[in-house]
N, C-alpha and C positions, 0 to 999 in steps of 0.2 A: 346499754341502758343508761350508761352516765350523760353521755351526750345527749341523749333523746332528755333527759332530766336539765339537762343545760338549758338546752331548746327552749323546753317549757318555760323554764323561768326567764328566760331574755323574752320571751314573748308575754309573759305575765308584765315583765317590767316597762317595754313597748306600749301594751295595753294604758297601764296604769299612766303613763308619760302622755298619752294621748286624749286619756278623759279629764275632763276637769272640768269645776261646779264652781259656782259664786261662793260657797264659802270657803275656798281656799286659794283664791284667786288673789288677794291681798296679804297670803304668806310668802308671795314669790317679791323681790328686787322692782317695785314701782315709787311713781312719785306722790308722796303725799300733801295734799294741802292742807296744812296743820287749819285749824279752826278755834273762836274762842275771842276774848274781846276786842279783836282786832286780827289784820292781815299785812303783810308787807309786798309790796309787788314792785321792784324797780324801785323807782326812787315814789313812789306813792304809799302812802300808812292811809289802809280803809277802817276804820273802828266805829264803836258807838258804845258811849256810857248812859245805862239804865238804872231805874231805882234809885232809892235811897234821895229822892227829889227829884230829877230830873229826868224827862225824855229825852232822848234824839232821834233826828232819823240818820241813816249810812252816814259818815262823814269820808273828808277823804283830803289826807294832809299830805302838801308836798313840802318832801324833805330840802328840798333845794332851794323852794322860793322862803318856807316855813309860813304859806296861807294854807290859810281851811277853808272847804268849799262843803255845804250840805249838798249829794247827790242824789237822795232819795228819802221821802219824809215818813217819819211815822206814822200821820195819820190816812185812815184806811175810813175811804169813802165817806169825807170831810168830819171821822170822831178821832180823838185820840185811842193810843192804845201803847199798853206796857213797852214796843219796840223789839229790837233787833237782838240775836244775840247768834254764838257759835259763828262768825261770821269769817268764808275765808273764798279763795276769789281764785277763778280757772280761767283762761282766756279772757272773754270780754265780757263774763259775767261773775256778780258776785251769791254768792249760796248763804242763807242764813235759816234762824231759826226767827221768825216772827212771830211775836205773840198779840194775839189781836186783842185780847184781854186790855181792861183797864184799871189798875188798883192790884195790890199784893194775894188778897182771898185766892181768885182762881188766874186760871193763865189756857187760854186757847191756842196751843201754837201750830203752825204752818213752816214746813221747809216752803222757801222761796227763792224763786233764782231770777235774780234783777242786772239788766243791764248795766253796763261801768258808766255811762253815763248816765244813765236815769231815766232812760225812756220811755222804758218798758218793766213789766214785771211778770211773772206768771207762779201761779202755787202749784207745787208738786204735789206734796202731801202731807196729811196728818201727821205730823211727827218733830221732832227735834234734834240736837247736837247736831247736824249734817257735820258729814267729813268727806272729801275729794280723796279719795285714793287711788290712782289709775283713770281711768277713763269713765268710771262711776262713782255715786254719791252713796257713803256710808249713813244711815241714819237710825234712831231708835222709835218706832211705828208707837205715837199715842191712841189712845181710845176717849171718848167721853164717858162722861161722869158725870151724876146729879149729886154736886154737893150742896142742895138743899137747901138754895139761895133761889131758887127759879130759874136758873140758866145750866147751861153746861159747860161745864171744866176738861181740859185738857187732862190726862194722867199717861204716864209713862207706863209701855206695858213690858221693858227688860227684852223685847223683842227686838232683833234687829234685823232690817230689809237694806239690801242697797237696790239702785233704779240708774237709769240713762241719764243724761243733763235733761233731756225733757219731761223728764217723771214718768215712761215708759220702764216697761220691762221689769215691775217691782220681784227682787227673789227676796227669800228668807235667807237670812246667813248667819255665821256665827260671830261674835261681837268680836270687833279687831283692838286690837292694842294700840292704840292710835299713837297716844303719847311715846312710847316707844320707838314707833316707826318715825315719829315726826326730832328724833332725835331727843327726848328725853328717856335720860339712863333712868331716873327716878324720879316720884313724885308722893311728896304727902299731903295730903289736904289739910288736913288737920295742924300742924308745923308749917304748912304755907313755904314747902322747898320745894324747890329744881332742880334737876341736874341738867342742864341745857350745853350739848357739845363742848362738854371739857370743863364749864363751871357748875358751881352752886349758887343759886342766887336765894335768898334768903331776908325776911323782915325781922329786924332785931331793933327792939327801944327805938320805933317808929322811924328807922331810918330801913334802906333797902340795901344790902352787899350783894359783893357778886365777889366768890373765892375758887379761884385757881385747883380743880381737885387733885394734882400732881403736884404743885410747889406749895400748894396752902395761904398762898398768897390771897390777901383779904381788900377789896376795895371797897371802899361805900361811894353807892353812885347819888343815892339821894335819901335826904330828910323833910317829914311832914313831921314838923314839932308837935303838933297837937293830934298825931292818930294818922298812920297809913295803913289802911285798910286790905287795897288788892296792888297785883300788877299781873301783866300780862308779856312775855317776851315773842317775839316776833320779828323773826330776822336778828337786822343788827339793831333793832331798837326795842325801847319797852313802853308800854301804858301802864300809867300808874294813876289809883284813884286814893284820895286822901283828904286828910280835914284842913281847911285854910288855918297858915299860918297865923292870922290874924286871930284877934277874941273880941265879942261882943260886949258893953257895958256892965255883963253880968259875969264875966271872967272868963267865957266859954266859945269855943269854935262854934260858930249856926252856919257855917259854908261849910260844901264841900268842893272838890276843886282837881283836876284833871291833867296830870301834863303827860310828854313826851321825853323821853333822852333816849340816846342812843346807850349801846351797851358799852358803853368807855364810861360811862357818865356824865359825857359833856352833853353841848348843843341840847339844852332843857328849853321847854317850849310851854306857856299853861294851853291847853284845849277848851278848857271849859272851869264858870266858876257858878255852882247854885245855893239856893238855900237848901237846907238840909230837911228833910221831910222822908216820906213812906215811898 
């Protein structure tokens, strides 16, 4: 009777080992491509800064020459529109969230997956955040909404689907731990902290650190005197958005302003400089 009881359960566990569903398909040892305001790929930085004034379309900096090159623009059948964001890059294509929307009120977004050089595009689906984990695209499935301006808005429905690179095959799944997988130990939004493979990187009195979580070892990679707003870690380097250092006649930053460093803190690069606006 014992044996036959063995049996059964090496065959239960056989069974179990043999089925397998898209939501638990990104709890096993895959590769993830982190997403977010930019991507690193070899010696290439793809990013794009939106809001707060300015559009762009894909950008796409090389570390080695340190030019930037626009690869793909934001405006969508000759209008503007809010741009790109969640953006991170699988072989020869990059995945984003596009928001076709133009102005802060609503936001229409699109997962899109665009060629590296820019040649092409195609929309997958209603949705945002994409995330590359394994061989498929995590994302969270939008709906519309009449917020009552005459048009339709984008809204997040807390669902999440992942799909094929060609926006085939959509399943329902359960929301993955990205940041986790993508090697952050922790994450506060609110405190605006990292723990990013071995450090903390952190904004403090508008400058940016990044401390050692074992020796406690503190470096500051950069300062925006007048207000550092975001960054973004990515590989060995970081985007960081922030107020120009400069002030206007009336005492006050009216730029905002874009660079690049690697995570040592050196090799600082500006990306972008605008006025400051919605």
């Amino acid at each position: 009777m014992r044996k036959i009881t063995q049996n059964f359960l090496m065959v239960l566990i056989m069974i179990s080992l043999l089925i397998s569903t898209d939501n638990t398909a990104y709890a096993r040892k895959v590769t993830v491509n982190e997403s977010g305001l930019g991507c690193q790929s070899g010696k290439y930085v793809y990013y794009a800064f939106e809001m707060s004034g300015v559009r762009m379309g894909i950008m796409r900096y090389d570390t080695t020459t340190k030019k930037k090159k626009e690869i793909f623009s934001y405006r969508y059948k000759g209008k503007d529109t809010n741009g790109f964001y969640d953006i991170s890059k699988k072989g020869k294509y990059i995945f984003a969230t596009w928001d076709l929307a133009l102005g802060t009120d609503i936001s229409q977004n699109y997962i899109y997956r665009i060629a590296i050089d820019g040649s092409s595009c195609k929309r997958l689906a209603h949705g945002q955040k994409p995330v590359v984990i394994g061989n498929r695209i995590y994302y969270e499935k939008c709906v519309f909404v009449d917020p009552g301006y005459g048009v339709k808005a984008s809204e997040g429905t807390g669902k999440w689907y992942s799909m094929k690179f060609d926006g085939s095959d959509k399943k329902r799944v359960k929301k993955p731990d990205i940041r986790k997988m993508s090697g952050y130990t922790f994450y506060n939004e609110i405190e605006k902290t990292d723990i990013i493979r071995g450090y903390r990187y952190y904004i403090k009195d508008d400058s940016l650190y990044k401390e050692h979580v074992t020796t406690g070892k503190v470096k500051k990679l950069l300062t925006c005197k007048n207000g550092m707003y975001d960054y973004y870690v990515t590989g060995g380097y970081i985007l960081v958005k922030g107020a120009s250092d400069k002030k206007n006649e009336y005492g006050y930053a009216d730029k905002m302003v874009a660079y690049i460093i690697n995570t040592s803190g050196t090799d600082k690069n500006k990306l972008a400089e605008w006025m400051a606006a919605e």
